[in-house]
ROVEX-417216 format. One record per residue: x negated, y, z of N, C-alpha, C, O in turn; residue in one letter. Coordinates in steps of 0.1 Angstrom, whole numbers. Example, Ala and Ser with C-alpha at 12.3 -4.5 7.8 and 13.67 -1.06 7.14 Angstrom:
! ROVEX-417216
  neast  nnorth    nup  caeast  canorth   caup  ceast  cnorth    cup  oeast  onorth    oup  lumnu
   -132     -57     78    -123      -45     78   -132     -33     78   -142     -33     85      a
   -128     -22     71    -137      -11     71   -129       0     79   -134      11     80      s
//
This chain:
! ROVEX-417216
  neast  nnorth    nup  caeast  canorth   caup  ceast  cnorth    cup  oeast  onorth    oup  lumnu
    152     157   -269     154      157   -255    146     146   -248    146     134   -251      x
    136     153   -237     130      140   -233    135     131   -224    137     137   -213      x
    138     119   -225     143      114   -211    136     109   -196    125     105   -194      x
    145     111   -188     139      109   -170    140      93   -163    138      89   -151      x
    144      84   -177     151       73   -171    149      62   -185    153      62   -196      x
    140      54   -177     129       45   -181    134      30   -175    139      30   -163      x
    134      17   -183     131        5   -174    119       2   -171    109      -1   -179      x
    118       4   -153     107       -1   -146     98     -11   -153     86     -10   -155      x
    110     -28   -160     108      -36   -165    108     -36   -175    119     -43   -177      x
    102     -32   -189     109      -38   -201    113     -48   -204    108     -58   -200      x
    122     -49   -211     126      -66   -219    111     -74   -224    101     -67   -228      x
    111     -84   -224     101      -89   -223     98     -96   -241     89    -103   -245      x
    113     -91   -252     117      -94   -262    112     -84   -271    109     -85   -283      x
    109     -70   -261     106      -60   -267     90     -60   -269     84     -59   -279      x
     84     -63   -250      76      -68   -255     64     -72   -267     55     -66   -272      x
     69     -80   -267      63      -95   -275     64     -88   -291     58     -94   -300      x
     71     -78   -293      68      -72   -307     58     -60   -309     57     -54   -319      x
     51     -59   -297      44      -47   -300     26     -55   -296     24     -65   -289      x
     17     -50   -301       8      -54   -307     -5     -44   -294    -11     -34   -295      x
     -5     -56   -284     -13      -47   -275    -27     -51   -271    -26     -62   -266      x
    -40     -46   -272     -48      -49   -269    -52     -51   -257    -58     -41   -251      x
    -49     -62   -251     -51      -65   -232    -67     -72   -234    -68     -84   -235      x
    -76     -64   -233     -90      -65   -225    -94     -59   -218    -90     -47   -220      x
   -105     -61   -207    -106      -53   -198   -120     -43   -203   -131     -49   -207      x
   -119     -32   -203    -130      -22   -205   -136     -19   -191   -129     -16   -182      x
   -147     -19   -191    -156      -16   -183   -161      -4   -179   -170      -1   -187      x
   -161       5   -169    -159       20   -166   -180      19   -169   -189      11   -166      x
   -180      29   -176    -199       36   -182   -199      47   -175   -191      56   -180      x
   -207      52   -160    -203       64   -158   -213      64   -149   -211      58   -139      x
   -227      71   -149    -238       71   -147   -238      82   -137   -247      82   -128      x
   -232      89   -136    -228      105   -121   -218     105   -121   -212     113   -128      x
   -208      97   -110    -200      100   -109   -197     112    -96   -206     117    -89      x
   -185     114    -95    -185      129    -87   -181     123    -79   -189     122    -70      x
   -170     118    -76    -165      108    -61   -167      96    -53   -170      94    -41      x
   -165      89    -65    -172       77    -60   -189      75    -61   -197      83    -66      x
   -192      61    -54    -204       62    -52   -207      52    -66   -197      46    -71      x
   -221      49    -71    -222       38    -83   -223      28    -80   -227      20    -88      x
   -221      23    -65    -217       12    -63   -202       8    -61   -199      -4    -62      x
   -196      15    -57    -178       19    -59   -175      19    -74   -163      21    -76      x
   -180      19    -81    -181       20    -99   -183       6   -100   -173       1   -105      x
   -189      -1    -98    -198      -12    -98   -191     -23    -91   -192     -35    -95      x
   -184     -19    -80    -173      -28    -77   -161     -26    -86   -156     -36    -90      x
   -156     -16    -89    -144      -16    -97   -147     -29   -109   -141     -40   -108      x
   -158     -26   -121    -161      -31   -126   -161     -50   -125   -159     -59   -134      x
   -165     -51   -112    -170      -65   -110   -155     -67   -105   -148     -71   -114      x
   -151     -65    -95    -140      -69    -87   -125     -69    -92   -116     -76    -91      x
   -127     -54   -100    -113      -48   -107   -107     -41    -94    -95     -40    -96      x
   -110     -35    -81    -107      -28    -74   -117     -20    -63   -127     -22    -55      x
   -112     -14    -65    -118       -2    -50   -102      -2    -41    -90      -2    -45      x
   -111      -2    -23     -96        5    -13   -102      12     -8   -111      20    -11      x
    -96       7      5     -99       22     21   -102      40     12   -111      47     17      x
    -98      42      5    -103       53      2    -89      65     10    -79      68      4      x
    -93      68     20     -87       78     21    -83      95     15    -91     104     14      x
    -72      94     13     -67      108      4    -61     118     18    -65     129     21      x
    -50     110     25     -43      122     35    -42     120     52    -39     111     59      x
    -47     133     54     -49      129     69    -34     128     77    -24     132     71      x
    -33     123     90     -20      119     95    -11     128     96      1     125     98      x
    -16     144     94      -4      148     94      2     151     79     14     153     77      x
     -7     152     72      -3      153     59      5     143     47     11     146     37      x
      2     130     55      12      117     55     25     118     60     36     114     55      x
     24     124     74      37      123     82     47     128     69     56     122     63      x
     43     142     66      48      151     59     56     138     48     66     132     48      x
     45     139     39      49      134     28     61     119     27     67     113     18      x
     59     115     42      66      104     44     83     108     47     93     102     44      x
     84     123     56      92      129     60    103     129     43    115     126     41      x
     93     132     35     106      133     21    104     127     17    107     130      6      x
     97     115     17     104      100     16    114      96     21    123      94     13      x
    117      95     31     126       92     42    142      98     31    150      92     24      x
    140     107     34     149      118     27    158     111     13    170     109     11      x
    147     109      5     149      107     -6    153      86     -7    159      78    -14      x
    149      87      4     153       71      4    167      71      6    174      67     -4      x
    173      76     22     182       78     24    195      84     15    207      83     18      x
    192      88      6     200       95     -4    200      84    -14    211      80    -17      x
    192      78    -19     189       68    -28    201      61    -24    212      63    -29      x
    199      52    -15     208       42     -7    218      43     -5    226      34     -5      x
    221      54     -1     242       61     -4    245      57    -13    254      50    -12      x
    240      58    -28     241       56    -39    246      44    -41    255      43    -49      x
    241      30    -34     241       20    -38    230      13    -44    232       2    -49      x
    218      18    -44     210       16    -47    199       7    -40    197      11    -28      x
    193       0    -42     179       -7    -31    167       3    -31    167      13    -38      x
    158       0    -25     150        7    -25    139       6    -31    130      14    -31      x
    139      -8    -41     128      -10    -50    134       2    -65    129       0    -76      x
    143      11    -63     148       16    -75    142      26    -83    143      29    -95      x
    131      33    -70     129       46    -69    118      46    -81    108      40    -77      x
    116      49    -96     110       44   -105    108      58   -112    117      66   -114      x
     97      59   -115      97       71   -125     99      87   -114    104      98   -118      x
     96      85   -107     100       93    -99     93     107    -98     97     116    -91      x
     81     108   -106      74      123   -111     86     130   -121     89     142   -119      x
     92     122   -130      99      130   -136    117     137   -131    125     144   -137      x
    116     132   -119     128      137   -112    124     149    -97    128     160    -93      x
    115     139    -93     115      148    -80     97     157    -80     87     154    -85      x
    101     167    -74      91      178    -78     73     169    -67     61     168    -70      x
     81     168    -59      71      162    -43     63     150    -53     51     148    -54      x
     75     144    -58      63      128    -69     55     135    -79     45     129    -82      x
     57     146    -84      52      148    -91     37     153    -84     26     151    -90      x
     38     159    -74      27      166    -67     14     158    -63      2     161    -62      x
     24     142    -62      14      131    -55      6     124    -65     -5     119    -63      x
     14     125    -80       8      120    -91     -2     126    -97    -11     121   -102      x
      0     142    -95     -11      149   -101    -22     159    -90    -29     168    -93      x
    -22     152    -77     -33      153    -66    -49     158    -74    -57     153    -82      x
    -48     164    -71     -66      163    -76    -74     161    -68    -86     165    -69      x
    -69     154    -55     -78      140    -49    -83     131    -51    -94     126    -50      x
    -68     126    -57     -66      113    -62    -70     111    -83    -75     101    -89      x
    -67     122    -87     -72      124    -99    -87     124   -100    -92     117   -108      x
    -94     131    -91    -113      129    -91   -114     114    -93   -119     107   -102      x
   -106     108    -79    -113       93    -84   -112      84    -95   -121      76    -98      x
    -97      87   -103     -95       86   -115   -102      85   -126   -105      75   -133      x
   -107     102   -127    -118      104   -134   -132      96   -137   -138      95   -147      x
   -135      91   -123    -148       90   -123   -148      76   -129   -159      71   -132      x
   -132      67   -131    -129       51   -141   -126      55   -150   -128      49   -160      x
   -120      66   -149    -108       66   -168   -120      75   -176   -122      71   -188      x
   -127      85   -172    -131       92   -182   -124     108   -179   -114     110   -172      x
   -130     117   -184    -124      134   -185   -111     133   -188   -104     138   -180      x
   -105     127   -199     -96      131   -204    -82     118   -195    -79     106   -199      x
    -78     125   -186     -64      112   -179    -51     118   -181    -48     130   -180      x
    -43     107   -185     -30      112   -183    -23     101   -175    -24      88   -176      x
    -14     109   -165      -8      103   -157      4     100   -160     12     109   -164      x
      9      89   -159      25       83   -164     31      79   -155     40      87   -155      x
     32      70   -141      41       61   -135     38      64   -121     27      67   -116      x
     52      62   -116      51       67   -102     65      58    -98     76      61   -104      x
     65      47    -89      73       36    -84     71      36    -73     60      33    -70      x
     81      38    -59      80       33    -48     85      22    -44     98      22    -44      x
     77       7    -40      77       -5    -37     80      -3    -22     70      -6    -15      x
     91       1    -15      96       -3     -5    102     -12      2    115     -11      2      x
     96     -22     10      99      -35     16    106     -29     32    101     -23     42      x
    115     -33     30     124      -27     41    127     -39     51    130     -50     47      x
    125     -34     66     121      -47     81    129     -56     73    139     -53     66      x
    123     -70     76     128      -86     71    140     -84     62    151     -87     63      x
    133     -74     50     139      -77     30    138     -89     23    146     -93     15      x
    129     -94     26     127     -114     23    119    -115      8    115    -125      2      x
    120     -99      3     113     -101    -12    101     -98    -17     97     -87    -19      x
     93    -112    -20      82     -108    -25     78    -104    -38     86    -104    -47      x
     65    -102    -41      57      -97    -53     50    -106    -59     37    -107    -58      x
     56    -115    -67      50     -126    -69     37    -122    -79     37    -113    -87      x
     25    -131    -78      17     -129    -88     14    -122   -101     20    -125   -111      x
     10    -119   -101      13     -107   -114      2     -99   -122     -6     -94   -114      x
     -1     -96   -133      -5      -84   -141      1     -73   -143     12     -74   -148      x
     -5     -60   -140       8      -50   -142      7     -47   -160     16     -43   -168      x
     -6     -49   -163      -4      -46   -182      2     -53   -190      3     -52   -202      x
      8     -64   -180      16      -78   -185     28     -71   -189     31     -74   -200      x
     38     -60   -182      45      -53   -181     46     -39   -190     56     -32   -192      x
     35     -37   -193      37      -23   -200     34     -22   -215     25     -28   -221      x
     42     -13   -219      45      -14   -236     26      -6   -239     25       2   -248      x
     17      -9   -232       6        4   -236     -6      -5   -241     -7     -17   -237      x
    -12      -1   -247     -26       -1   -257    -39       7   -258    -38      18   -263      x
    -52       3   -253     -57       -6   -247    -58      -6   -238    -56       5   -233      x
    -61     -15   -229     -57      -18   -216    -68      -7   -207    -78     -13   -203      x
    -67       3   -203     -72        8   -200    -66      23   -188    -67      35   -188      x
    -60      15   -180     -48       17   -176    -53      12   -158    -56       0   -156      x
    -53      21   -146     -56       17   -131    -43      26   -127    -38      34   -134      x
    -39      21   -111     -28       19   -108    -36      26    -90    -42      20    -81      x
    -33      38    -89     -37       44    -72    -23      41    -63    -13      48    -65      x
    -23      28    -53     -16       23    -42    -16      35    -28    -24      34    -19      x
     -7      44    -29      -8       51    -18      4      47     -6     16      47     -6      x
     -5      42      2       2       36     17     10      49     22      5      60     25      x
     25      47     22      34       56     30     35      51     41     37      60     49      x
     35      42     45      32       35     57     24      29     62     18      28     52      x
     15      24     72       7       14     73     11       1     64     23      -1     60      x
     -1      -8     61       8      -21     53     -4     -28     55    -15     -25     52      x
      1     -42     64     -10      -49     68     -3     -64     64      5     -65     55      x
     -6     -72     69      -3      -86     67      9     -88     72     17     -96     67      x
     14     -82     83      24      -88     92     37     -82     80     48     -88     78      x
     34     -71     74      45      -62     67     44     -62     54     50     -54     47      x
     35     -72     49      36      -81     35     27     -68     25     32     -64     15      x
     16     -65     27       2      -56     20      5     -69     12     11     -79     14      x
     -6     -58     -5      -6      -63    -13    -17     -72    -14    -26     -69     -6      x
    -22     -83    -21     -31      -91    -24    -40     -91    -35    -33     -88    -44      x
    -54     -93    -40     -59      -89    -52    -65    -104    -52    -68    -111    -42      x
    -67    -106    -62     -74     -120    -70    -87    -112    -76    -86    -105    -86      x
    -99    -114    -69    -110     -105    -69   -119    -111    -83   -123    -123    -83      x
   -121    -105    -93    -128     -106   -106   -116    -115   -114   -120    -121   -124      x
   -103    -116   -112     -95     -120   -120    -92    -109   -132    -87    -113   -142      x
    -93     -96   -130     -93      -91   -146   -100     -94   -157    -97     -94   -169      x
   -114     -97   -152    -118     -100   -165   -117    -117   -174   -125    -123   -180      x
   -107    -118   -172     -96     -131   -181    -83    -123   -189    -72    -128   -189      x
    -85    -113   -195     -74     -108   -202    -69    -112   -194    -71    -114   -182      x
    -53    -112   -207     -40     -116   -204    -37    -131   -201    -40    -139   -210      x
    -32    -134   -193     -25     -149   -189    -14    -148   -187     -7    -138   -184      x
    -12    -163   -187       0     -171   -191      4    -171   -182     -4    -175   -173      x
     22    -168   -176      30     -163   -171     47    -171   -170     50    -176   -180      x
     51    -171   -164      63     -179   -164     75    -174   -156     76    -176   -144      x
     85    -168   -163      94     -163   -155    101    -169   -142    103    -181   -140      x
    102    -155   -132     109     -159   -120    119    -166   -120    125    -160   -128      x
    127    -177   -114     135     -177   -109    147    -167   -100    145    -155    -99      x
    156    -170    -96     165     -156    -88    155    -165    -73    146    -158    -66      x
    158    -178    -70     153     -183    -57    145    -181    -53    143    -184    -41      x
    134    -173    -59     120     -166    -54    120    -153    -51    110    -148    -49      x
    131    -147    -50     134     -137    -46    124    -125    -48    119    -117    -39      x
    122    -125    -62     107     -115    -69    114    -103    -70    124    -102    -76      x
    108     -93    -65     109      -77    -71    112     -81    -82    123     -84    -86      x
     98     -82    -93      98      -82   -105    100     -95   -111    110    -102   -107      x
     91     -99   -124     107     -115   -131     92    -122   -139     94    -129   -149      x
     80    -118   -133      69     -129   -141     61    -133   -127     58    -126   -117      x
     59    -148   -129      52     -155   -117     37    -162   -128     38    -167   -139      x
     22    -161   -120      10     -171   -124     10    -173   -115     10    -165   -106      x
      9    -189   -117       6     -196   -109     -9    -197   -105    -17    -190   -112      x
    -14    -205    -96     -23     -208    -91    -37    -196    -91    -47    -200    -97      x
    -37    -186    -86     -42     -175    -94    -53    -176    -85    -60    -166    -87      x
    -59    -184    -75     -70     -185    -71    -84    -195    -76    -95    -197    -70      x
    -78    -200    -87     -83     -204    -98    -96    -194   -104   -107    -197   -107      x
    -90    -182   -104     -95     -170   -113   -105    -159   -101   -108    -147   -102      x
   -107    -169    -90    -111     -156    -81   -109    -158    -68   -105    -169    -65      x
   -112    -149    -57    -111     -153    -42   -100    -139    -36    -98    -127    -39      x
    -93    -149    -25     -80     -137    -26    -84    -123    -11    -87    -125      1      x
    -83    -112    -18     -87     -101     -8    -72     -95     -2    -61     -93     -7      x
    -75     -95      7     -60      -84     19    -61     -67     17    -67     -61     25      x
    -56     -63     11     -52      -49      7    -46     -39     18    -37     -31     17      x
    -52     -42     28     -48      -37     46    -47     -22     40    -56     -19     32      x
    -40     -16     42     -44        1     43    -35      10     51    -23      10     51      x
    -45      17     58     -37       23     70    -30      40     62    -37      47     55      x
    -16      42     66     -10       53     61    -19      60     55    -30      60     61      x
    -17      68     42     -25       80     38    -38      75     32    -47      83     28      x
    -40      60     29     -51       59     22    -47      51      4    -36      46      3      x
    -53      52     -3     -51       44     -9    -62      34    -18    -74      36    -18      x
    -58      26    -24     -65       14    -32    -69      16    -46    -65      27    -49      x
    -76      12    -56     -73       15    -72    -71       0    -77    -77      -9    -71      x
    -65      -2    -86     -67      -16    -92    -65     -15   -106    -54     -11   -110      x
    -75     -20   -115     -72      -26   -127    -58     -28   -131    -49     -32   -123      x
    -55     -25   -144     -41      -29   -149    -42     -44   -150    -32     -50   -151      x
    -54     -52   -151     -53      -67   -153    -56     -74   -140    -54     -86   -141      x
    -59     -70   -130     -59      -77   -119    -46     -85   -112    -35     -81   -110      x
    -52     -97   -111     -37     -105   -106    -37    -100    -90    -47     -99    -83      x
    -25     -97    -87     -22      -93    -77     -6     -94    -71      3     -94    -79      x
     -4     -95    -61      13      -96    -53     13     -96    -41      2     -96    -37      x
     19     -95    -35      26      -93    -16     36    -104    -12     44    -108    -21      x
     36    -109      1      44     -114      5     55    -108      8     56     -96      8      x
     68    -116     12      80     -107     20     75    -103     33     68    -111     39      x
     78     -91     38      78      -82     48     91     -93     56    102     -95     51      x
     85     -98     69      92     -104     74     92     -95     90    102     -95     98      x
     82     -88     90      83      -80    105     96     -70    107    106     -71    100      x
     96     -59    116     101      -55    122     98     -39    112    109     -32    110      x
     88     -34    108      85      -24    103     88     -27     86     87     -36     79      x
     92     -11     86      87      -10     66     73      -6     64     65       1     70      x
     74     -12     54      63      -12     43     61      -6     32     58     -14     23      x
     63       7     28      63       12     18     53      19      9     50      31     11      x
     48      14      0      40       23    -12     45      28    -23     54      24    -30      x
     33      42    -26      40       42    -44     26      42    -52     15      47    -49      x
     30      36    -60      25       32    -68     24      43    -83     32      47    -92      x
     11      46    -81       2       57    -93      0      57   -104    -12      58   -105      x
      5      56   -114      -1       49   -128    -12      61   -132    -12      71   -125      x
    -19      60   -140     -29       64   -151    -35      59   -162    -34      47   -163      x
    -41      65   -171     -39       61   -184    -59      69   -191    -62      80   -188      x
    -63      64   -195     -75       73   -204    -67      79   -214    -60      69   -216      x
    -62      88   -221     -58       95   -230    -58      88   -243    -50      93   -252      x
    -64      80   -245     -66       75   -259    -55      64   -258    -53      61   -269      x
    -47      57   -250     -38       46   -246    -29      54   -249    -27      66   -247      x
    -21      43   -258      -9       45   -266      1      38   -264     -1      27   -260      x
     14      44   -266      27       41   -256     39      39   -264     44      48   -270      x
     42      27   -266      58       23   -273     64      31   -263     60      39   -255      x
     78      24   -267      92       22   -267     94      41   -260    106      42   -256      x
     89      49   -258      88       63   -256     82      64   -241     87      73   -233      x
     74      56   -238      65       59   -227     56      67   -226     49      69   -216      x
     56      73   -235      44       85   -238     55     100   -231     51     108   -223      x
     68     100   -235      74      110   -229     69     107   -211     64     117   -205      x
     69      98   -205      67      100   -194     55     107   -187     53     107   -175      x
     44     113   -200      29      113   -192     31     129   -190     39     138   -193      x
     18     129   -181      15      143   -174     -3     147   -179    -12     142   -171      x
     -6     153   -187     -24      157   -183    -22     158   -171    -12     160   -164      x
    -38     155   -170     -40      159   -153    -56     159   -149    -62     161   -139      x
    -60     157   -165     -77      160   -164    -78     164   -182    -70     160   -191      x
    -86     170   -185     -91      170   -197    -82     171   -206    -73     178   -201      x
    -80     167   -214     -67      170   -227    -67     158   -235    -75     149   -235      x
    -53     161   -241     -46      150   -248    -50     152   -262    -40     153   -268      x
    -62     152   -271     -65      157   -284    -54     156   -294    -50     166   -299      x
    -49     141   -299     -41      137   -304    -28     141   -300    -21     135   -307      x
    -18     153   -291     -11      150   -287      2     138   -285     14     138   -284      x
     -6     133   -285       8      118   -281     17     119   -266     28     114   -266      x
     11     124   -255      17      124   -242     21     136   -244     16     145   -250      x
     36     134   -233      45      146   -235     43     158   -227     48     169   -227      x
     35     153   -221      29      165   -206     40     173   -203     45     182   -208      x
     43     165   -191      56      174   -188     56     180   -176     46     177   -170      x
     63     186   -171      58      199   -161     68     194   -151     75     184   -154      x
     69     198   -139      68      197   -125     84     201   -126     90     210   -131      x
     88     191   -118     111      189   -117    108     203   -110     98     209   -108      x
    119     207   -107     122      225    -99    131     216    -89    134     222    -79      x
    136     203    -91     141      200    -76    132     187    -64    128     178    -71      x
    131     185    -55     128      178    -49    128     169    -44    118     163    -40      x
    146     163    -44     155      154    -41    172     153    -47    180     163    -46      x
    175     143    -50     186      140    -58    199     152    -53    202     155    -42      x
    203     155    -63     216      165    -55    227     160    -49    235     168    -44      x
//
């Protein structure tokens, strides 16, 4: 039976027993189809590409419309809104946004023919929530091998500075993995690893993006957001992807989807599209 229900966070105990190759691979891709080879070229150098627009405003509204939806239901629950995790494998709409073949071209043109898509997380900062994104690696976080793993930021909202956009530490992936130090509760972190001083490693860029666009970033790029202290939300979700050849403890591989090329080895569970939309 495959399961729908994943920690966002793994234990960091579990971690530390699995044997993962965190370096940064460098995208080889001499025609690409979407991007330009200098958008290749910055990924490479910077560990990000933005402004890339995927949906126009009415096609956001839309998608934001069952957001809304799915929030609201969430929240009855008891739930916060940083919960919404894994969310291709429950609702049919995440699954649609994960396997875009908008958003998968650009994909392609860093991972290679063969992608499989795993993670789908909505980071919703709700008017003056007070919690930020502290500093971070997201491959710091994931049971996967080799690091070869980018992350598509799709703006459900506008997210600018005043409403706590995210931040990149520009050519900080290529420093592997660093050294990390658990949050505090007083820091009021989404997540539970803080680096310090991360402009050490780089010059810090504003991840502005207006609804309907989104960003790419390296799985090793240090990056975080402030608290959303304004008046508006702020909400993104957050895209995972994978080159096919990246391998998945603790049963992270059940979560993946092809979505370009094939899985030769079968290791990803490619799983097909929820038949519901939103929680019953």
């Amino acid at each position: 039976m495959l399961k729908d229900q994943f920690q966002a966070v793994p234990d960091s105990s579990q971690l530390q027993q699995i044997e993962r190759d965190l370096r940064f691979y460098p995208t080889t891709n001499a025609h690409p189809q979407v991007l330009s080879q200098e958008q290749v070229e910055q990924f490479n150098r910077d560990g990000y590409i933005k402004d890339l627009t995927i949906f126009s405003p009415s096609e956001i509204a839309s998608i934001r419309q069952q957001f809304d939806e799915l929030l609201s239901r969430t929240l009855a629950t008891g739930a916060d809104s940083y919960s919404i995790s894994s969310a291709h494998l429950k609702y049919g709409f995440c699954w649609d946004l994960l396997t875009n073949s908008r958003i998968v071209a650009i994909v392609k043109d860093l991972l290679g023919e063969n992608v499989v898509a795993w993670g789908s997380h909505f980071f919703c900062k709700m008017p003056g929530d007070g919690k930020a994104v502290a500093w971070h690696q997201d491959a710091s976080y994931w049971p996967l091998s080799p690091s070869r793993n980018v992350t598509a930021w799709l703006a459900i909202d506008d997210a600018d500075i005043e409403n706590g956009c995210m931040r990149f530490i520009a050519g900080s992936h290529q420093y592997g993995h660093m050294t990390f130090r658990e949050s505090n509760p007083a820091e009021h972190n989404v997540l539970n690893q803080t680096i310090e001083n991360p402009w050490q490693f780089g010059h810090e860029v504003i991840d502005s993006l207006a609804a309907g666009q989104i960003s790419i970033h390296s799985d090793l790029l240090l990056h975080g957001s402030e608290a959303n202290n304004s008046s508006r939300r702020r909400c993104g979700l957050t895209l995972r992807y994978a080159a096919a050849e990246v391998r998945a403890a603790l049963d992270w591989n059940q979560k993946g989807v092809i979505v370009s090329g094939s899985d030769p080895s079968g290791h990803w569970a490619n799983r097909p599209r929820p038949t519901r939309d939103l929680p019953e």
